[in-house]
C-alpha positions in Angstrom: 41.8 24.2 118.3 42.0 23.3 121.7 42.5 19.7 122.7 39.9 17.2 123.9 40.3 16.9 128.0 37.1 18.9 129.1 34.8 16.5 127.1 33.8 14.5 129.9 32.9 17.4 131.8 30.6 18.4 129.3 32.7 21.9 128.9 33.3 23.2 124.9 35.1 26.4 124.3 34.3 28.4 121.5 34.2 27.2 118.1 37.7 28.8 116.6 37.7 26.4 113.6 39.1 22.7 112.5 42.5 22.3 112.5 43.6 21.2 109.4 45.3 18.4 111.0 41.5 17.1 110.9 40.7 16.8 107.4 44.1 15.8 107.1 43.5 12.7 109.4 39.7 12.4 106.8 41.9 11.7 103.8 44.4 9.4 105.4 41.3 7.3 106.6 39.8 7.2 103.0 42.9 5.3 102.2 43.4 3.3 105.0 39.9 2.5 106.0 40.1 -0.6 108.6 39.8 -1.4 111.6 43.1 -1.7 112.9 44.3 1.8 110.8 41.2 3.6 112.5 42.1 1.9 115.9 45.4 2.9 116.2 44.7 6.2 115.2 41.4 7.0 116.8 42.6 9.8 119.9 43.4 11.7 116.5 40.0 11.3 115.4 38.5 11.9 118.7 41.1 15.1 119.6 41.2 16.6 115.7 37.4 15.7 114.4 35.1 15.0 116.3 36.0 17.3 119.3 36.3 20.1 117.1 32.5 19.3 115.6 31.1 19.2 119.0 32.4 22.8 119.8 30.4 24.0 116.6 27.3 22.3 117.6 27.4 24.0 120.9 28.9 27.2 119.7 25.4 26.9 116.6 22.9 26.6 119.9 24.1 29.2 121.5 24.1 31.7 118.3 20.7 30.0 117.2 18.9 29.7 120.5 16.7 32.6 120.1 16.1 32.5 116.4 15.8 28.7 116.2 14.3 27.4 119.6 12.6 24.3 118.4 15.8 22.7 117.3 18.1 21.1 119.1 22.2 21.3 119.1 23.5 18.6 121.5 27.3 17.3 121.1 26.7 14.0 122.1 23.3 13.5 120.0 23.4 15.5 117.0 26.7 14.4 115.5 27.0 11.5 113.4 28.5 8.4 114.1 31.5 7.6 112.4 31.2 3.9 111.6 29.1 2.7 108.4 26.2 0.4 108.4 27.1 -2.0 106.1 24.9 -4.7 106.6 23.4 -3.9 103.0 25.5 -2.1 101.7 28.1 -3.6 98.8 30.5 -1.4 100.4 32.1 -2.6 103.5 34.3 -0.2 104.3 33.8 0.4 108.1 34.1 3.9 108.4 32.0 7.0 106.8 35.1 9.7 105.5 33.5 12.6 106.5 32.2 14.1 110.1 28.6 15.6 110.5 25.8 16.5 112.0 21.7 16.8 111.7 20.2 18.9 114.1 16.7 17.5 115.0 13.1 19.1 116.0 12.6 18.8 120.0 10.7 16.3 121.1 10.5 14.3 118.1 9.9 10.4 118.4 9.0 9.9 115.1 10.2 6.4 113.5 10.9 8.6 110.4 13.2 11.5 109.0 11.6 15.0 109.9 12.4 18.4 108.6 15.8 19.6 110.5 19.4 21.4 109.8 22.4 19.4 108.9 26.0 20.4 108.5 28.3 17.9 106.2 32.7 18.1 106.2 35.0 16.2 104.2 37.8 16.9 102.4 37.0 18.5 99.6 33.3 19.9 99.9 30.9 21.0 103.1 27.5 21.2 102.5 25.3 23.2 104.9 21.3 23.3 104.8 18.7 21.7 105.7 15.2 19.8 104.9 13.7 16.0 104.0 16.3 14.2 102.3 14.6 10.9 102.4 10.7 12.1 102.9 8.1 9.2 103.1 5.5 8.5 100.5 3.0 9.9 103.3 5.1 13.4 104.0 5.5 13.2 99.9 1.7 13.9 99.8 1.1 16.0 102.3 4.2 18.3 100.9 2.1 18.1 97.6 -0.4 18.6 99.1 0.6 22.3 100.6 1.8 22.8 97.1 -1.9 23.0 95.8 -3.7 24.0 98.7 -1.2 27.0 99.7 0.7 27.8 96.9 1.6 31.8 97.8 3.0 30.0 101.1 5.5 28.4 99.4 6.5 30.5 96.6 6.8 33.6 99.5 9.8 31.8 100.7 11.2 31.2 97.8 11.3 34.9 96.5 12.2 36.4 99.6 15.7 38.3 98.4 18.1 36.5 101.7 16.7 32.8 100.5 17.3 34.1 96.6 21.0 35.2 97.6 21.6 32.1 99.6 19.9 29.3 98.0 19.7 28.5 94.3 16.4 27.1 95.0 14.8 23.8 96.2 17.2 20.5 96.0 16.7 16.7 95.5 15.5 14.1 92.6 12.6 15.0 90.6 10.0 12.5 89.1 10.7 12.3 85.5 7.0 12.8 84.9 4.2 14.9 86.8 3.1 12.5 90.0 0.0 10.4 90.0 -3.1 12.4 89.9 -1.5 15.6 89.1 -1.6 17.0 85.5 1.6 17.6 84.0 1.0 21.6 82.9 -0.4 22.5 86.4 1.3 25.1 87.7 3.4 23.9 90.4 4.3 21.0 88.2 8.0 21.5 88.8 7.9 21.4 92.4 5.4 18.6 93.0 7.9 16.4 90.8 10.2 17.0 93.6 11.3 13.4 95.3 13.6 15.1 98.0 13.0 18.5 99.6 16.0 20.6 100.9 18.3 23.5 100.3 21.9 24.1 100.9 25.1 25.2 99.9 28.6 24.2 98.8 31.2 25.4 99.3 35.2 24.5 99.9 36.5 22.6 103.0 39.3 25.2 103.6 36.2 27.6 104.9 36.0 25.1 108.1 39.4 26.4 109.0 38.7 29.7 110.6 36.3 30.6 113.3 33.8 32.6 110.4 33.0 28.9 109.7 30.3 29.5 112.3 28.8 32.3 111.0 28.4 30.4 107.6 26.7 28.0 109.2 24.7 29.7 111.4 24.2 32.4 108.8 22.9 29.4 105.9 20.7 27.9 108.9 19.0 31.1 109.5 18.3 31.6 105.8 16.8 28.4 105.8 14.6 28.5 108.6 11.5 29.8 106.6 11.2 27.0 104.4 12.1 24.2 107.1 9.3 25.7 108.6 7.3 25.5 105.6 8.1 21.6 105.6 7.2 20.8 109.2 4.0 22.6 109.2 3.2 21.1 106.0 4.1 17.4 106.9 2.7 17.8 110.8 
């Protein structure tokens, strides 16, 4: 992977995998996660993780650009930050352990989470998909709401062989009983229990290692797209 001097010229090369120097440095910060650790080692963060992550974002919007136009794949904006919020968290470990990246609707100003992409690495496991992952109790009923209204909409998608080969179906918490003002035998029960709407895949970090990394990802994206599209239709 090529080093990190072309960043402030806005210049990526091609996506050619993450060194494993990367997820190397991801492990070492686990266990020594402080400031003055992270400090002294941050040009390897910035040259071996995060410089390697924004060639894949740019690399994704150039394979994606025709297939997924309303999304958008910036370097600067879609990857996130690597510090933690801890203001309430019990946790105060300063720094997240992992490098990733949500890929947003354009022109989106919405004060809450919207239907996107999102691309997870840490040592140990990547997870690629996308959806809601923390929906609001207003997109909540209006997804429920497609549910009953459209019902052939959704279950398309969900039998259509690619999203059956890639997917094992829809992801997230469930209610433990049916939600208010729904019976519990209706017919979509097991969907409209559904807390958390998204799909995805795991699958090894050692994939990230190899430049086919970005066709899994750009592949599990495009596999995806129907039922994002289901979600943002559905909650705008």
């Amino acid at each position: 992977m090529a080093k990190n001097p072309l960043v402030d010229q806005d210049v990526y090369p091609p996506f050619d995998g993450f060194p494993r120097e990367g997820l190397n440095f991801l492990s070492k910060l686990k266990k020594n996660n402080n400031r003055p650790w992270f400090q002294k080692h941050k040009t390897e963060y910035e040259e071996l993780v995060r410089f390697p992550m924004q060639c894949l974002v740019v690399s994704l919007g150039r394979e994606l650009a025709e297939v997924a136009p309303e999304f958008i794949f910036d370097p600067k904006r879609s990857i996130f930050r690597i510090y933690r919020d801890v203001r309430f968290s019990k946790n105060k470990a300063p720094y997240k352990t992992n490098i990733a990246a949500s890929f947003e609707l354009r022109g989106s100003k919405s004060p809450i989470e919207l239907p996107g992409l999102y691309v997870g690495i840490e040592p140990g496991e990547i997870f690629i998909g996308g959806g809601v992952y923390m929906p609001s109790g207003e997109q909540l009923k209006a997804i429920r709401q497609a549910i009953v209204t459209r019902p052939a909409d959704l279950e398309s998608i969900l039998r259509n062989a690619k999203f059956k080969k890639r997917f094992s179906g829809i992801l997230g918490d469930r209610l433990q009983k049916a939600p208010l003002g729904y019976p519990k035998d209706h017919p979509q029960i097991e969907h409209l229990r559904l807390k958390q709407f998204y799909v995805g895949i795991e699958t090894k970090h050692t994939s990230c290692y190899t430049a086919t990394f970005l066709d899994i990802v750009s592949g599990t994206f495009r596999d995806a797209l129907p039922f994002i599209r289901w979600l943002v239709k559905a909650t705008t």
